[in-house]
ZAVO-95040 format. One line per 8 residues: number of its first residue (from 1); for each residue x, y, z of C-alpha. Coordinates in steps of 0.5 Angstrom, whole numbers. Layout:
REM residues N
NUM = X,Y,Z  ...
This chain:
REM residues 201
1 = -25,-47,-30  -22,-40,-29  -21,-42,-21  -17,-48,-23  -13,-45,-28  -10,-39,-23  -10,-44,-17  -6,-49,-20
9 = -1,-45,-24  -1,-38,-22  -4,-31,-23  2,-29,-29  3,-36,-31  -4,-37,-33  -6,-34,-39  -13,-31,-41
17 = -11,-36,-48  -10,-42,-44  -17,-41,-40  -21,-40,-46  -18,-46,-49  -19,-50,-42  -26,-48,-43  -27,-50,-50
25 = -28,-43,-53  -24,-38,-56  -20,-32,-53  -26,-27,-56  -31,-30,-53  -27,-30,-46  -26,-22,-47  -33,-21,-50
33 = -35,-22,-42  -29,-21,-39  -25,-15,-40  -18,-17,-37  -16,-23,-33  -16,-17,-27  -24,-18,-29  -23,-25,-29
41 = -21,-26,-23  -25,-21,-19  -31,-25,-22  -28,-31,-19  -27,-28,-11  -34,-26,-12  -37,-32,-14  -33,-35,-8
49 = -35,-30,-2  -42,-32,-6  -43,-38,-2  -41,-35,4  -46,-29,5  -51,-33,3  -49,-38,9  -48,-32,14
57 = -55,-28,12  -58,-35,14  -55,-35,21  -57,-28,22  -65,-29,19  -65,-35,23  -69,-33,29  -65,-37,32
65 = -63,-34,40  -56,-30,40  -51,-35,42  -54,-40,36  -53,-35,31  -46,-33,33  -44,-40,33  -48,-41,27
73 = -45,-35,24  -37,-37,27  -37,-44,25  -38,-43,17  -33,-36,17  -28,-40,20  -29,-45,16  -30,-42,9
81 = -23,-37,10  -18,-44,12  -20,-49,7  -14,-50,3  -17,-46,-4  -19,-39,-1  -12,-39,2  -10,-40,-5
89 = -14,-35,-8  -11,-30,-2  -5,-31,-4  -6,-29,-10  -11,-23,-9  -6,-20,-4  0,-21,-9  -3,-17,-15
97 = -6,-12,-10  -1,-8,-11  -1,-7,-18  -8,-7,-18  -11,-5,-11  -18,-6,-15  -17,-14,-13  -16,-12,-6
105 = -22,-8,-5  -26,-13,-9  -25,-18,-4  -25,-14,2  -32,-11,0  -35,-18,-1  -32,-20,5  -29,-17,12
113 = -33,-11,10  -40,-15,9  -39,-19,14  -37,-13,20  -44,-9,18  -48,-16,17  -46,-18,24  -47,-10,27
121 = -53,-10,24  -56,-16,26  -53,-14,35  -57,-7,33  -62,-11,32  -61,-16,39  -60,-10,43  -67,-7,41
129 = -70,-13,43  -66,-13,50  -61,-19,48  -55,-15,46  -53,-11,52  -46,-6,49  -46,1,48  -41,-1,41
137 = -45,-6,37  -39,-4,31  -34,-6,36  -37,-11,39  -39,-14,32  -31,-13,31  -28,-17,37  -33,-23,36
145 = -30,-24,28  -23,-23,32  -24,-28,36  -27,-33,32  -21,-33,27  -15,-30,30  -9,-32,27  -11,-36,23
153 = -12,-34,16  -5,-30,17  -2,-36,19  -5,-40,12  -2,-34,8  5,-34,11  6,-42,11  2,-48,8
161 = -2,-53,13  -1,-60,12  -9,-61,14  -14,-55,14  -17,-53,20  -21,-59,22  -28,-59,25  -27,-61,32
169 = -21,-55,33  -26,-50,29  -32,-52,33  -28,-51,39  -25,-44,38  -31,-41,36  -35,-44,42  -30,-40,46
177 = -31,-34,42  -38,-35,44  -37,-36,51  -32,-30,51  -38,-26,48  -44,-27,51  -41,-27,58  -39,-20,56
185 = -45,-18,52  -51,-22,53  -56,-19,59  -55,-28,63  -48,-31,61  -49,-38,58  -50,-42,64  -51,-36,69
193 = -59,-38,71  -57,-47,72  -50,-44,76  -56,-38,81  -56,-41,87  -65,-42,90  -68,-38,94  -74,-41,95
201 = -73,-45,103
């Protein structure tokens, strides 16, 4: 209800009254959970990243190999962060940054930040079991999650898309990203062992 009301009319023009009466509650009721809007909206920007890090600790505890964790992994980052509402909900977490820089930290915590220690983390593992092959599993970690979103979220925030990203273009970007990395960090690139020529003759 809260999520619906700053989307759709905005972080200032939303009042925590408004948001009370669009719940069928009073505004004591609202604040008895709730100290401010600031603390409304934090909550709401951690019920969003919910969804997501859930998703994302399923790929990395899969089991699954390294490129179908990655692939996994990209594929619902990049989907989650261009879908029209969390573009929305960017927006106003960035405007009110300023003033607040808690909102900001809130999202960054539960977000990017999350996401970069879960994957570096999951390549630390993928190293010891001889899959990963870097000296730098943070920086690795960093230059997949840059490839697989790119520009786009900037691009969400800076001018209204007419379609969010569709599912064919999603999966072919994060298929590149994958290639890029497991060519670069994988101890066999992805059809190396097909592409070897025989030596039995």
């Amino acid at each position: 209800m809260a999520e619906r009301a700053f989307l759709g009319q905005g972080f200032t023009e939303t009042t925590m009254q408004s948001i009370a009466a669009a719940a069928g509650a009073s505004k004591e009721t609202l604040y008895r959970h709730f100290k401010s809007k600031d603390d409304l909206l934090i909550e709401i920007v951690l019920a969003r990243t919910a969804e997501l890090r859930r998703a994302l600790d399923g790929d990395v505890d899969s089991g699954a190999g390294m490129a179908a964790v990655l692939t996994h992994l990209g594929r619902n980052l990049l989907t989650a962060v261009t879908t029209p509402d969390t573009v929305a909900l960017l927006r106003i977490v960035i405007a009110e940054t300023v003033r607040n820089p808690d909102l900001g930290l809130s999202l960054y915590t539960a977000g990017p930040e999350r996401t970069n220690r879960l994957l570096t983390g999951y390549l630390a593992a993928a190293k010891s079991r001889g899959e990963f092959h870097g000296d730098d599993a943070a920086l690795a970690a960093s230059l997949f999650l840059g490839s697989v979103l790119g520009n786009e979220p900037l691009v969400g925030l800076l001018r209204r898309p007419k379609h969010p990203m569709t599912a064919k273009a999603i999966e072919a970007r994060v298929g590149e990203a994958v290639t890029l990395f497991m060519t670069r960090y994988a101890a066999t690139p992805p059809g190396a062992a097909e592409a070897a020529p025989s030596r039995t003759g």
